[in-house]
N, C-alpha and C positions, 0 to 999 in steps of 0.2 A: 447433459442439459446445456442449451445453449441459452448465452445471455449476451447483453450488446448496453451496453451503461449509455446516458441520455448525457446530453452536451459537454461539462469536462471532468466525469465522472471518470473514475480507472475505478477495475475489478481487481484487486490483490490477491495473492497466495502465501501468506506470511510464513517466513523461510524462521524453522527454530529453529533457534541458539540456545546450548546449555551455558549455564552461568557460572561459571567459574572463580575462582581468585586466580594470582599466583602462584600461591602456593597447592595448587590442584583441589580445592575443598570446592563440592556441588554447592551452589546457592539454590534454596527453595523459590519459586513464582511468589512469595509471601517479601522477602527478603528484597524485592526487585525494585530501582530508583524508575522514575519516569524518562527513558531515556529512547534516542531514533530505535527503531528495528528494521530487519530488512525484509522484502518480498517480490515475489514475482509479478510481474504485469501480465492476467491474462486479456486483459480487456480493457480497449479504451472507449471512451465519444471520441462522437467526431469534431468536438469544440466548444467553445462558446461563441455567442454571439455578440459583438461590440457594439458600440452606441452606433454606428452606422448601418448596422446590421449584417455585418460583412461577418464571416466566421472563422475564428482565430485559432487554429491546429493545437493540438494539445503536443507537449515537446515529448514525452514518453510514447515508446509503442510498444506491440505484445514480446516480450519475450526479455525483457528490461529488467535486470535488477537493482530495486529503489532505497532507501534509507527512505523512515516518512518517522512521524513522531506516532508513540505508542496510543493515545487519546486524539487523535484527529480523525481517521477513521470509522464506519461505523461495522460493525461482526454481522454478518451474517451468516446462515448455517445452508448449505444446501448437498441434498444424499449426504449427511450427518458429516458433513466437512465442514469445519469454519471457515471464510473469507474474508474480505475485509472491502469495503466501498466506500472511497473517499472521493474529495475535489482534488484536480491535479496540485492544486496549492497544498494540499497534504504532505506532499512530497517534499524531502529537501534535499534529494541528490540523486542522483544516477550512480551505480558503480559499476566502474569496468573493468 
């Protein structure tokens, strides 16, 4: 399926992470603080638009992997995969 996100929309692929301690004990999804995650950028806009109307690049592109906050975001489901569709402001870091 193809999709194309509308002005500074990015398409996520949220990369799991099992939860650990130190001392190697699994933490259940129940147990988990609100804390960044990270994912894949399949899909960006092409921007937003400024008060001049001139249109302003979004700093990510496909292939990006992001730190964004777990609640900023919204899920969606598509061929029974979860994604995730936020504003670039979602994001709080690129890693490389």
């Amino acid at each position: 399926m193809k999709f194309k996100p509308l002005s500074n929309h990015v398409f996520i692929e949220p990369l799991e992470e099992e939860q650990k301690t130190k001392s190697g004990i699994v933490l259940p999804d129940t147990a988990e603080r609100e804390k960044p995650i990270r994912g894949k950028i399949l899909a960006t806009g092409p921007g937003k638009l400024n008060d001049k109307g001139e249109r302003v690049s979004i700093s990510v592109k496909v292939g990006d992997i992001v730190l964004f906050k777990k609640y900023g975001p919204d899920e969606v489901e598509l061929d029974g995969k979860k994604y995730l569709v936020g504003d670039e402001d979602d994001i709080l870091a690129i890693i490389e």
